[in-house]
C-alpha positions as CSV (number, residue, x, y, z in Angstrom):
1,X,-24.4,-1.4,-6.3
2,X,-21.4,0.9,-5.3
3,X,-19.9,3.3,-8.1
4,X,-16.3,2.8,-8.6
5,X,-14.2,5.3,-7.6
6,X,-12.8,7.1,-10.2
7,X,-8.6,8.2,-11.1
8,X,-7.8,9.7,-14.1
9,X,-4.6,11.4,-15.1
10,X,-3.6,13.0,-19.0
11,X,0.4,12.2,-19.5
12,X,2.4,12.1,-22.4
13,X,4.3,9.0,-23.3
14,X,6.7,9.3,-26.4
15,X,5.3,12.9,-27.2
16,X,1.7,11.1,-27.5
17,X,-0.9,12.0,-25.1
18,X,-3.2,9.5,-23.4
19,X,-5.8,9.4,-20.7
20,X,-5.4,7.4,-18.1
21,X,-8.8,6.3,-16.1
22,X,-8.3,4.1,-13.2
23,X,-11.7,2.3,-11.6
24,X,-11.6,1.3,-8.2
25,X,-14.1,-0.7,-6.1
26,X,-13.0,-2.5,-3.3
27,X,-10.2,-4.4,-4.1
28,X,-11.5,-4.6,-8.3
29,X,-8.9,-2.3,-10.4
30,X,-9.7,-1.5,-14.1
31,X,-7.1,0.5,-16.0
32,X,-8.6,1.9,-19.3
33,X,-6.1,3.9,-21.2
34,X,-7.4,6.4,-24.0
35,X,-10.8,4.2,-24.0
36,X,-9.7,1.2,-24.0
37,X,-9.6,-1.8,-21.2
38,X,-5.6,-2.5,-21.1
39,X,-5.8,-4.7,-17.5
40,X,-9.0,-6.1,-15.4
41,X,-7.6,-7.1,-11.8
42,X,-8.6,-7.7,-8.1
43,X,-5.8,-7.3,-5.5
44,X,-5.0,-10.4,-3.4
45,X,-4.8,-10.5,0.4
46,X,-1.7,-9.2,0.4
47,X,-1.7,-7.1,-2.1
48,X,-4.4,-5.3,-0.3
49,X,-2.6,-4.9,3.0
50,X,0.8,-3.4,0.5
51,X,0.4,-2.7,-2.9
52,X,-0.2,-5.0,-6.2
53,X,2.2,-4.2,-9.2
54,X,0.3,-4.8,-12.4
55,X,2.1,-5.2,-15.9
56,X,0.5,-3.6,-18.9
57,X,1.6,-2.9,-22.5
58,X,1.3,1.0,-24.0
59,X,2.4,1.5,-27.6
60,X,5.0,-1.4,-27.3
61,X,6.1,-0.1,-23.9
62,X,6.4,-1.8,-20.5
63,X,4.7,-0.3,-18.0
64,X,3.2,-0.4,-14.7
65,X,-0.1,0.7,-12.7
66,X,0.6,0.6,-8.7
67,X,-2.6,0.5,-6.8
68,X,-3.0,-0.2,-2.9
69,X,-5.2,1.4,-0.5
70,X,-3.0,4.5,0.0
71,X,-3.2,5.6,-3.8
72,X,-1.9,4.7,-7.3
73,X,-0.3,5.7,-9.8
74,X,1.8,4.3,-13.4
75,X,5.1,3.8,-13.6
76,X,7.3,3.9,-16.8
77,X,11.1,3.3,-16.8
78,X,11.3,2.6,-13.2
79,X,10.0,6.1,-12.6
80,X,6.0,7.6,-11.6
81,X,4.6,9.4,-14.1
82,X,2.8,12.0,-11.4
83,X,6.1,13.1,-10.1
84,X,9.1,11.9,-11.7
85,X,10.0,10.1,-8.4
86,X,11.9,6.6,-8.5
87,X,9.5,3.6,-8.1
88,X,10.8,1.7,-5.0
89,X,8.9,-1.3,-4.8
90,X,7.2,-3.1,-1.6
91,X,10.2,-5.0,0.0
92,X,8.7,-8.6,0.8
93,X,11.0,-8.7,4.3
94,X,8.0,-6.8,5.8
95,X,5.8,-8.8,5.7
96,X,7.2,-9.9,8.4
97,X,6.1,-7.5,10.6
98,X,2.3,-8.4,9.2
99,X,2.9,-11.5,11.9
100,X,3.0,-9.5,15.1
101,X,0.2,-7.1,14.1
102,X,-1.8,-9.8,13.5
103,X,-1.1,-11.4,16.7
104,X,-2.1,-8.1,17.9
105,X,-5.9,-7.9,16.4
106,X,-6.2,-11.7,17.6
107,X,-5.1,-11.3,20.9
108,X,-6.5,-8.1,21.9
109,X,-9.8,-7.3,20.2
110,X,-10.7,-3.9,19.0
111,X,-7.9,-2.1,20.9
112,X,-5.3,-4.7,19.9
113,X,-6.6,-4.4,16.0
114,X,-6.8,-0.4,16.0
115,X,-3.1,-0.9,17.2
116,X,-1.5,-3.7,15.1
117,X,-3.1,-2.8,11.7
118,X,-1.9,1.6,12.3
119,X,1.6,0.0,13.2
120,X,2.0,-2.0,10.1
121,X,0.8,0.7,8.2
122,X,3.5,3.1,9.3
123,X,5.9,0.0,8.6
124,X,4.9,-0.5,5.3
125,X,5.5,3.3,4.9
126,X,8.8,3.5,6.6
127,X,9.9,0.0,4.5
128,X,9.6,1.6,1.6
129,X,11.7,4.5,2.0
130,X,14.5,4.0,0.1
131,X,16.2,7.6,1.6
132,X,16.9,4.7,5.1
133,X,19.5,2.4,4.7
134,X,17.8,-1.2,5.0
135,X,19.3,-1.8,8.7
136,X,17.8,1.5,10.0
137,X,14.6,0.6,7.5
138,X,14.9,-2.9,10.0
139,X,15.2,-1.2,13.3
140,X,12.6,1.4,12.7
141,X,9.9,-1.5,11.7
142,X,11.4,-3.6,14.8
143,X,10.6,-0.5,17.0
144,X,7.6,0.4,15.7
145,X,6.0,-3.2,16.4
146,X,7.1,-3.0,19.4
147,X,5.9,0.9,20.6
148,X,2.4,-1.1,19.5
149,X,2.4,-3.5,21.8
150,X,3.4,-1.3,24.3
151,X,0.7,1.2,23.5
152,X,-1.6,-1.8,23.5
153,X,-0.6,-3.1,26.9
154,X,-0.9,0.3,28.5
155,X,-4.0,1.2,27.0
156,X,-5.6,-1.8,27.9
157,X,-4.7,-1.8,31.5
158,X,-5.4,1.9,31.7
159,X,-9.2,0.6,30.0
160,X,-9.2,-2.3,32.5
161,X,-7.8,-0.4,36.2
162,X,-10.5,1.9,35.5
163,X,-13.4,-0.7,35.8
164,X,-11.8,-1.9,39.3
């Protein structure tokens, strides 16, 4: 069987210290805070292609562990305890652009998958950046699905004129 992989951080909340140890295998995430299990969860489908949010309680405070496939991290106040940064959550509007790049693995095998799934990726990153104003957040996503396809098309043909 696989070892998890293994986060751990040392913050202080409230001028107490606590460990922080974050187990990950596959999609399994188990937070255990100063020895102790505080939350036990899998990420859904989605959650695994963006991010799952995950409640848990610390000394009577709210707080959250962030965990998708491109890190994690806990958030108190609306802000990460690693950097001080502001939390901006996944906006749900892109999953739209999950639809194309799925039309993209489906249609166009390995190529079309390489293609659709870096392109939503980037997406996802560029969604989330709450510097953008949403339109421009919009139009970068819209033109990013796009430049996919057309990477997709060209690459293929290039694969496909060189067999002729």
């Amino acid at each position: 069987m696989a070892k998890p992989k293994q986060m751990i951080w040392n913050y202080i909340v409230d001028g107490v210290p606590h460990t922080f140890v974050l187990d990950i295998l596959k999609n399994d995430r188990t937070l255990i805070v100063d020895g102790r299990i505080k939350l036990q969860r899998r990420l859904t489908l989605m959650e695994s292609f963006t991010e799952g949010t995950f409640p848990f309680q610390l000394d009577g405070r709210e707080m959250l562990l962030i965990s998708s496939h491109y890190g994690s991290h806990i958030v108190i106040d609306g802000k990460s305890l690693s950097d001080g940064r502001e939390y901006v959550p996944f906006p749900k509007w892109s999953c739209i652009f999950l639809l194309p790049a799925i039309f993209l693995i489906i249609l166009g095998g390995a190529l079309g998958g390489m293609c659709g799934m870096v392109a939503f990726a980037v997406c996802v990153r560029v969604a989330k950046n709450s510097a953008l104003h949403k339109a421009a957040r919009i139009a970068c996503c819209i033109a990013i699905m796009l430049a996919s396809w057309v990477v997709y098309f060209v690459l293929a043909y290039a694969i496909i004129t060189s067999f002729a």
